[in-house]
DRENDO-1510 file (C-alpha; in Angstrom, 1 decimal, always signed):
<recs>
REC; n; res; u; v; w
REC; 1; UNK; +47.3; -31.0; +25.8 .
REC; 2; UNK; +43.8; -29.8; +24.9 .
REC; 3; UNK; +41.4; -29.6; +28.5 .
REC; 4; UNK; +38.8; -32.0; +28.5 .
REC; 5; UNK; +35.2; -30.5; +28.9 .
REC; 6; UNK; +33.3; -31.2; +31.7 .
REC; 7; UNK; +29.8; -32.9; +32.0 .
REC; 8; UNK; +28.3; -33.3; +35.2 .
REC; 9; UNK; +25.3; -35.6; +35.7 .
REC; 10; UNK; +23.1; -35.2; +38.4 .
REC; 11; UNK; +20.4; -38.3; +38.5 .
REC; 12; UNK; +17.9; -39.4; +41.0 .
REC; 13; UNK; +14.6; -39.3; +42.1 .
REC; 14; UNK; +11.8; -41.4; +41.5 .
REC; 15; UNK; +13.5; -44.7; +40.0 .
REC; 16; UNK; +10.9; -45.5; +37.6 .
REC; 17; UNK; +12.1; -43.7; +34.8 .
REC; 18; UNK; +15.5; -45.5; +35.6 .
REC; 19; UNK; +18.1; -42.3; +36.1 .
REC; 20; UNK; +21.0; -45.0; +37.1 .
REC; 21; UNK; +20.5; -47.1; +33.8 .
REC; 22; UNK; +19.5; -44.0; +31.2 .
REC; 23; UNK; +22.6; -41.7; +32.4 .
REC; 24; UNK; +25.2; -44.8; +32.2 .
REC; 25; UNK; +23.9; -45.2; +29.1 .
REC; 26; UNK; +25.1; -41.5; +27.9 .
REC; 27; UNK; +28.3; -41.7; +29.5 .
REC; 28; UNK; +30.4; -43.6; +26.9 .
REC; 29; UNK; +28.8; -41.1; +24.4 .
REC; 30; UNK; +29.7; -38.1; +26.2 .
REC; 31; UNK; +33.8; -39.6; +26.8 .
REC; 32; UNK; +34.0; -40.4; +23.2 .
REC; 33; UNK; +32.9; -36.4; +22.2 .
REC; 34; UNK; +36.0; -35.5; +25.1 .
REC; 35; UNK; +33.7; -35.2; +28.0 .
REC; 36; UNK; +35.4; -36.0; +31.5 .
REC; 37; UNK; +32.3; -36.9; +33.5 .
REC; 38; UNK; +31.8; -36.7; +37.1 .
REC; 39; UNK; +28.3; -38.3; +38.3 .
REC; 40; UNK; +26.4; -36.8; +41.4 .
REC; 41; UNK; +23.2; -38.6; +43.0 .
REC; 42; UNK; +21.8; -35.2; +44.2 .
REC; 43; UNK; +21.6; -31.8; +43.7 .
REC; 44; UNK; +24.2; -30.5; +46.9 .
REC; 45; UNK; +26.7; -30.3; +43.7 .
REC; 46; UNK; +24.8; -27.2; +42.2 .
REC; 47; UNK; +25.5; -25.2; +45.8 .
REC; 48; UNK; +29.6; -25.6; +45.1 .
REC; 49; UNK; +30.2; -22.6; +42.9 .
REC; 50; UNK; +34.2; -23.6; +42.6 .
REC; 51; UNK; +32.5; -26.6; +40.6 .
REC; 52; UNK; +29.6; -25.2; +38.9 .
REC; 53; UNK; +32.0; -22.2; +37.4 .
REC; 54; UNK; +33.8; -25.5; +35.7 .
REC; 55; UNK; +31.0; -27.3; +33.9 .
REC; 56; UNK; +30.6; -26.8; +30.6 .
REC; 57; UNK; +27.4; -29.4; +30.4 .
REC; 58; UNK; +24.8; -30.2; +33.2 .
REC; 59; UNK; +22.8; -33.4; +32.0 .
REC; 60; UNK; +20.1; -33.6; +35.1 .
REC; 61; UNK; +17.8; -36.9; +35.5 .
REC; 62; UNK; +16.4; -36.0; +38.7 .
REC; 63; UNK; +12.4; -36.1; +38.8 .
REC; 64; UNK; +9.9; -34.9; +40.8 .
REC; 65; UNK; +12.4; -34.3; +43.7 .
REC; 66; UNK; +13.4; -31.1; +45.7 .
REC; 67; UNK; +16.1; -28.6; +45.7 .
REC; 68; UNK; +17.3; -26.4; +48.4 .
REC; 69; UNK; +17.3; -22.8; +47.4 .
REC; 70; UNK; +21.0; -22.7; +47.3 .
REC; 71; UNK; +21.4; -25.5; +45.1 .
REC; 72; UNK; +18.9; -24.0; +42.9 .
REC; 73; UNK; +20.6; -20.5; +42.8 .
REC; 74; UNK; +24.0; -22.4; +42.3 .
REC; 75; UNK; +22.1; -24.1; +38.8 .
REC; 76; UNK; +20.8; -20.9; +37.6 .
REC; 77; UNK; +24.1; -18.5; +38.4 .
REC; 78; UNK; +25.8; -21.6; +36.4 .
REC; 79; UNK; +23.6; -21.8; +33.4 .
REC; 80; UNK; +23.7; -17.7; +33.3 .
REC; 81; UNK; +27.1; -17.7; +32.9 .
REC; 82; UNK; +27.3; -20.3; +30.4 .
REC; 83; UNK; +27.1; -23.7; +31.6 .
REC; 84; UNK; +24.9; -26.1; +29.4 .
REC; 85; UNK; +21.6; -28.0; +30.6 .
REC; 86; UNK; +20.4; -30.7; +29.6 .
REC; 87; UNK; +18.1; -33.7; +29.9 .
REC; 88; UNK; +14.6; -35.8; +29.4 .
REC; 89; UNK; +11.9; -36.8; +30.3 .
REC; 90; UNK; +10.6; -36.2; +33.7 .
REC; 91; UNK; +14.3; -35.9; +34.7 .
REC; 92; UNK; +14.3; -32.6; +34.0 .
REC; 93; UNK; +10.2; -31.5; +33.0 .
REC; 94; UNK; +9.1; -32.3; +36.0 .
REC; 95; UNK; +11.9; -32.5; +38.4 .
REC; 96; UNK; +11.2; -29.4; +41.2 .
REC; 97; UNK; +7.8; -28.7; +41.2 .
REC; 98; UNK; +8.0; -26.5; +44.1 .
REC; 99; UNK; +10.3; -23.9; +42.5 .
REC; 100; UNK; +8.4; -21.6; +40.1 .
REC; 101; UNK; +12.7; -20.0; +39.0 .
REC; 102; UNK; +12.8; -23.5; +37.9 .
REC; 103; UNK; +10.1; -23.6; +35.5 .
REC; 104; UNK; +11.0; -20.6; +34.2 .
REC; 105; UNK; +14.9; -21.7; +33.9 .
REC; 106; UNK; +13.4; -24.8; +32.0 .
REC; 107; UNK; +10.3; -23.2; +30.1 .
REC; 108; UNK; +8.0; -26.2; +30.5 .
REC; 109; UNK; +6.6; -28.3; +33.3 .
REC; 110; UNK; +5.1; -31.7; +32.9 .
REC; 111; UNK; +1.2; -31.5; +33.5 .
REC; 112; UNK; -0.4; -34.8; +32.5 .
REC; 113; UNK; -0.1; -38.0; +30.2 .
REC; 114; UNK; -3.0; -39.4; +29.0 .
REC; 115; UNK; -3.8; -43.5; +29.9 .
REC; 116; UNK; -5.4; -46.7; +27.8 .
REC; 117; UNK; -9.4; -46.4; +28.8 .
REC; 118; UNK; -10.5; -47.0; +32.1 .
REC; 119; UNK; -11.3; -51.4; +31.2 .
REC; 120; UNK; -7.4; -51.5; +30.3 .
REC; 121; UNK; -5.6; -50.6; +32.7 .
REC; 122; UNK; -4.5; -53.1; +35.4 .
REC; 123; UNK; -2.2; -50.6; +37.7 .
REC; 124; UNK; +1.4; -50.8; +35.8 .
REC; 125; UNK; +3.4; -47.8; +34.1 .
REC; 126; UNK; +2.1; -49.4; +30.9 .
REC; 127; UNK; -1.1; -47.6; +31.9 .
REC; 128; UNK; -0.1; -44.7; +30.3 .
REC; 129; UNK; +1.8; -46.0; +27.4 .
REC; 130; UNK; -0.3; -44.6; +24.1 .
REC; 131; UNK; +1.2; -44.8; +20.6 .
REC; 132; UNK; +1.6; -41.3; +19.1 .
REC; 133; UNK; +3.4; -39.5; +16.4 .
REC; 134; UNK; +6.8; -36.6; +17.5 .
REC; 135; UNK; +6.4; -34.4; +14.6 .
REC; 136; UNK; +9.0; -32.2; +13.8 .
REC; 137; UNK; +8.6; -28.9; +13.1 .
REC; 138; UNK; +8.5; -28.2; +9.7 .
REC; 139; UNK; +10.3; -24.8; +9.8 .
REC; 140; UNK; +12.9; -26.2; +12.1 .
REC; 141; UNK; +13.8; -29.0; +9.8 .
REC; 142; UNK; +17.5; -27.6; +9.8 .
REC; 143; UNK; +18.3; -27.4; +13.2 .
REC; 144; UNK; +21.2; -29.3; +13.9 .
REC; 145; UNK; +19.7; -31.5; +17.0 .
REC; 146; UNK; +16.6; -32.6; +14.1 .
REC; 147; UNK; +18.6; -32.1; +10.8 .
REC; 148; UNK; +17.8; -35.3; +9.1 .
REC; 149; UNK; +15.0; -36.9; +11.5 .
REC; 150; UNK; +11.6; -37.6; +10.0 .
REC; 151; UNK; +8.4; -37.8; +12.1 .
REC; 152; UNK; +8.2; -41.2; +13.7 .
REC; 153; UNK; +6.5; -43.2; +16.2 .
REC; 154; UNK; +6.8; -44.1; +19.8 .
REC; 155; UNK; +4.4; -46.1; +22.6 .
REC; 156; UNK; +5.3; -44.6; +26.0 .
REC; 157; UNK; +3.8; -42.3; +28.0 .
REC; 158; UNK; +3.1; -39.2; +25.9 .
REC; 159; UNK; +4.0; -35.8; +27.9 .
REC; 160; UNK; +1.2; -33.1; +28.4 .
REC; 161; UNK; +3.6; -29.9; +29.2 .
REC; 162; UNK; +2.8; -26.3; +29.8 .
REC; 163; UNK; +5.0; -24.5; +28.3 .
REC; 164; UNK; +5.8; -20.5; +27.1 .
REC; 165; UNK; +6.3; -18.8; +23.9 .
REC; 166; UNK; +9.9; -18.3; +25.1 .
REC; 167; UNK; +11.2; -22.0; +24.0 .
REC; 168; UNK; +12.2; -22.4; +20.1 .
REC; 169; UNK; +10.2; -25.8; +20.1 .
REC; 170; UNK; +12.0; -28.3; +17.8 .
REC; 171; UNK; +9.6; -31.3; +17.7 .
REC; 172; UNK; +5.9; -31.5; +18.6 .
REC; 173; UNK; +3.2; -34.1; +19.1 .
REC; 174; UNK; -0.7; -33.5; +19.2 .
REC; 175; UNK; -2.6; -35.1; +22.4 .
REC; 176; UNK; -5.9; -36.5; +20.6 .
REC; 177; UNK; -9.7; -36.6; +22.4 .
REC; 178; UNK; -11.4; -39.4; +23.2 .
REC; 179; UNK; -14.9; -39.8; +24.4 .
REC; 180; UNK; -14.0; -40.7; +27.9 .
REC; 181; UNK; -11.3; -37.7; +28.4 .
REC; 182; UNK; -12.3; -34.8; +30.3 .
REC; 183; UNK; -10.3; -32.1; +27.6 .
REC; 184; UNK; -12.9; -31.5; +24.7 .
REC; 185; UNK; -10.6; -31.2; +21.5 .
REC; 186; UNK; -7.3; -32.4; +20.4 .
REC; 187; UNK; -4.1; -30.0; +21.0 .
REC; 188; UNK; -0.3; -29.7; +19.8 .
REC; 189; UNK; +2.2; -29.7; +22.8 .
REC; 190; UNK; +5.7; -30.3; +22.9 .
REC; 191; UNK; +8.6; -32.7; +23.0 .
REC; 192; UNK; +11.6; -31.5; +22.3 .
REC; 193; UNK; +12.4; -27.6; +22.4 .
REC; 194; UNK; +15.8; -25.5; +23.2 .
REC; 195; UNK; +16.1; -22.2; +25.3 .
REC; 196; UNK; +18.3; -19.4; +26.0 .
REC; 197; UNK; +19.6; -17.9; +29.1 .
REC; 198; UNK; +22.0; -15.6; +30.0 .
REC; 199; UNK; +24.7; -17.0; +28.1 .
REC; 200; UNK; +24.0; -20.4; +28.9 .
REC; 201; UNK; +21.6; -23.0; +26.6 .
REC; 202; UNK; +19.5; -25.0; +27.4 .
REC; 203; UNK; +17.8; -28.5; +25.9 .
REC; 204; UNK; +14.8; -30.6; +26.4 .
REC; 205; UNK; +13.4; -33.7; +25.3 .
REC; 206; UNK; +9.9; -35.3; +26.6 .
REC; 207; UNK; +10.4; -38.9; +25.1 .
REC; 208; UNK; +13.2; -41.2; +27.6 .
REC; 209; UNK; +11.0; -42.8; +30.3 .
REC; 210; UNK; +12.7; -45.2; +30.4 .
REC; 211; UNK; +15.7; -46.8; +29.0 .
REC; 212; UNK; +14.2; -48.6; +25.7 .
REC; 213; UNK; +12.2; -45.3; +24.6 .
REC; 214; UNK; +15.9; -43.5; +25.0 .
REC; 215; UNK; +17.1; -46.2; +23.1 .
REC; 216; UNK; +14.9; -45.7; +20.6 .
REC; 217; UNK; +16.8; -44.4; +17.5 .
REC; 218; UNK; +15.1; -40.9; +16.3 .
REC; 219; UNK; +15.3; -40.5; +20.4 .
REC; 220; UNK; +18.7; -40.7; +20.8 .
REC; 221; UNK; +20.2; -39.2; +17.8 .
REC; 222; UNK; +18.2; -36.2; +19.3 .
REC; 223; UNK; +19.3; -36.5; +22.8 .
REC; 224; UNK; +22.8; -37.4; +21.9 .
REC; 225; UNK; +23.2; -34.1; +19.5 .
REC; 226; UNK; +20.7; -31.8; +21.8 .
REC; 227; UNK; +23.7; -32.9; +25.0 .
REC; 228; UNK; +26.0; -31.5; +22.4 .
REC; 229; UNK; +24.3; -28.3; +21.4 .
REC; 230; UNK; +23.7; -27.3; +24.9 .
REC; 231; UNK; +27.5; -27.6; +26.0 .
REC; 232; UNK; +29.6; -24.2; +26.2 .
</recs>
């Protein structure tokens, strides 16, 4: 009998970008591509090195919480050797802002999103919901998490990230200027970008605040088949 793969999902965090509902959702997805999945609420898992040595995909939606330094040493060592990570949104872009190995692990780090002007906004997430384009990148057209997705639309919160030249960036969007926004020019930043390390890959996607943007088709054709990519 052929061994199942093995996809851990580590979730928490702040629960308005909904880690319980948006991994659940992905879990029938991963058991139909021969997945066994084990679901952990925290990141203690990553320190257990018997386990870590096992996993063949890490999907994290965990943001901006902590890790200890053994639990983030566990994640690296893992991903070095060549377990997958994987995830979006905030849940893993802006998930350990303390730890500058995890940026560079992740190549990216949620900075800002931009909000409706100042008379709009009444105090709710929907603040920050804009409508904006994800572009893909033309050149990039053939990669197999894009191959076949055409530029389309989305109105959630639109992800400033720093990032480095390190990432082969996939999918882009451009952050526009308005009169009342202290930035003076519009600017390209990403969404959706792979990375190598050690022999390990890695896969990110901005777009999946919550669970109707991950629901949104071009969104989770890429998520499902960036999960994929990133596995050993």
């Amino acid at each position: 009998m052929t061994q199942k793969k093995q996809a851990l999902i580590v979730r928490g965090g702040w629960d308005g970008h909904e880690p319980v509902q948006t991994t659940d959702s992905m879990i029938p997805f991963l058991e139909g591509e021969g997945f066994e999945v084990r679901v952990e609420e925290g990141t203690a898992v990553y320190a257990d090195a018997a386990i870590m040595a096992a996993v063949d995909l890490v999907v994290q939606v965990n943001t901006m919480n902590t890790i200890a330094d053994d639990e983030l040493s566990g994640l690296i060592a893992a991903v070095v050797a060549g377990t997958g990570l994987a995830g979006w949104h905030g849940g893993i872009a802006d998930s350990y802002r303390n730890s500058a190995d995890y940026l560079q692990l992740i190549g990216g780090q949620f900075a800002h999103h931009a909000a409706v002007p100042r008379e709009e906004r009444t105090g709710e997430q929907s603040d920050n919901y804009l409508d904006f384009t994800v572009n893909i990148v033309p050149e990039r057209r053939d990669h197999p998490i894009v191959s076949g997705v055409e530029d389309f639309r989305l109105h959630t919160e639109q992800y400033w990230v720093l990032s480095d030249a390190y990432n082969d960036v996939l999918a882009t969007t451009e952050i526009v200027h308005r009169d009342f926004d202290a930035w003076h020019r519009p600017f390209t930043t990403p969404v959706v970008w792979t990375r190598l390390w050690g022999a390990g890959r890695i896969f990110v996607c901005t777009a999946g605040h919550k669970l109707d943007v991950l629901d949104e088709p071009p969104v989770r054709t890429i998520v499902e088949r960036g999960l994929l990519w990133a596995s050993r």
